[in-house]
Residue, then its C-alpha position, 0 to 999 in steps of 0.5 A: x709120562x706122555x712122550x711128545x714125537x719130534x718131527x725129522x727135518x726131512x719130514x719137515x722138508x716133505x711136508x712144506x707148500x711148493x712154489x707156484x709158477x707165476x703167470x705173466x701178463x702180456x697185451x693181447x690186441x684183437x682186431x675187431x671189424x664188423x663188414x655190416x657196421x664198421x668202415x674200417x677195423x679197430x683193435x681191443x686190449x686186454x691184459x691177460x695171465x700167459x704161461x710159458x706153454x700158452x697158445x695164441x688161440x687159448x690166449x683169445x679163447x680166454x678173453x671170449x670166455x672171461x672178458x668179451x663174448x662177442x669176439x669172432x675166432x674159427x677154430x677145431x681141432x687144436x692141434x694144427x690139423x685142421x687149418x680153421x685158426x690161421x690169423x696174422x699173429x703180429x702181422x705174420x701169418x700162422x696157425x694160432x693153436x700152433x703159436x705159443x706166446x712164450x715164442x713171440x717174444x714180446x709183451x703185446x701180441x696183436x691178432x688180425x684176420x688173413x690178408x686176402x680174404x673177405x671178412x667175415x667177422x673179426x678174426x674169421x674169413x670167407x674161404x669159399x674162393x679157396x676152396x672154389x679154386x681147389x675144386x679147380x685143380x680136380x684134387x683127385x686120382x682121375x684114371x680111365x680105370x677104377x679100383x672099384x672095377x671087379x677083378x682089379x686090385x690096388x695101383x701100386x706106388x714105389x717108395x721113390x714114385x711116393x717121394x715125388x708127391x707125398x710132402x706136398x699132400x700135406x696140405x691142411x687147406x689153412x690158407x697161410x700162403x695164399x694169405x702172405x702171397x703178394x700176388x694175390x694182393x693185387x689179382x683177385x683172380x689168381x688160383x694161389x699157392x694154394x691151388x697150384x701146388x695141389x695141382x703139382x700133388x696130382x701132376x706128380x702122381x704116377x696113378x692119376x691120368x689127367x695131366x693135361x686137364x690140370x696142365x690146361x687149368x693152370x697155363x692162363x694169364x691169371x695162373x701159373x705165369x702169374x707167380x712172381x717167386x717171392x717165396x712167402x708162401x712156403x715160409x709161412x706154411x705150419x707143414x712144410x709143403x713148400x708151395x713156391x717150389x711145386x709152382x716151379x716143378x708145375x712150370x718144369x712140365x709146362x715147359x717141356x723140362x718135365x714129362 
């Protein structure tokens, strides 16, 4: 006689298909301008699939990838390192690689270039003024002697001399708050946030010797007195660099608070 083996409910229970998360659809507007044949931008809807750990930039890679080939985006690293993907993501300035959908809280997620900047294409901007107006502030240790020079050895820093600068030598050069400044809006000429606070990194840094060089770049109509202190730089920044406060510790030098 054969003997037929019955089946254990917890077999059973092993051997049953697991649920699937569901993907939510959400509107994702892109903006779209082309300086060479547009006159002004226009935006494309897509409805796309989103879970709940989905990042603004995989949710525009999916629609370059799937859906239209031709949209501009900058990106890198993916991981807020870099700096390349920064947009306004529902008119505020983020990094896109940095902002999960799951966070907006809404159901349509408009995606435009930086305020500020020239337009390259679409999402992409021109960031040559920036980096023109880093290169301004001379970001780098500039002393009389060298570490290069024989029998010397490295400038040594305490913990409480590092603290003075370290949180502004953060910067990943994204260009977020030179984007949200309101300064920057109405003087095409004005170093930004940006630029100032590297300038403080430097100022701040008991190694570097060039003080007055930077002090000299920054003390002109459309530098440092140029900040009207609406703080949106700061708010805005992915790595707490706090722009707005390195302008006011620049003017404490200038000022004579300083030293």
């Amino acid at each position: 006689m054969a003997v037929v083996a019955i089946p254990k409910a917890s077999e059973e229970a092993t051997s049953a298909p697991t649920p699937t998360t569901q993907p939510n659809t959400i509107t994702l507007r892109i903006s779209r301008f082309n300086p060479s044949n547009d006159s002004l931008p226009t935006f494309a809807e897509f409805k796309i699939p989103v879970q709940k750990w989905t990042t603004v930039l995989e949710a525009i890679l999916h629609v370059k990838q799937n859906l239209d080939h031709s949209i501009a985006v900058r990106y890198s690293c993916r991981q807020a390192s870099c700096g390349s993907c920064g947009m306004k993501i529902n008119g505020k300035p983020a990094l896109a690689c940095y902002t999960k959908i799951s966070e907006i809280g809404s159901k349509v997620v408009t995606v435009e270039p930086m305020s500020n900047f020239p337009i390259i294409r679409d999402l992409a901007v021109d960031f040559k003024q920036l980096f023109s107006d880093h290169k301004k502030m001379k970001p780098f240790i500039m002393r009389d002697d060298s570490e290069i020079t024989p029998g010397t050895k490295e400038f040594v820093q305490t913990p409480k001399d590092l603290e003075k600068f370290l949180q502004f030598s953060y910067c990943i050069k994204c260009g977020l708050c030179n984007s949200a400044c309101p300064t920057m809006a109405t003087d095409e000429s004005f170093i930004g946030p940006q630029g100032l606070a590297q300038a403080y990194r430097y100022v701040a840094d008991n190694r570097d010797q060039g003080k007055k060089d930077r002090l000299k770049i920054v003390d002109q109509s459309h530098g440092i007195w140029r900040c009207h202190f609406a703080g949106s730089c700061s708010h805005v920044c992915p790595k707490g660099v706090d722009p707005a406060m390195a302008i006011q510790l620049l003017r404490g030098y200038l000022m004579g608070f300083r030293k």
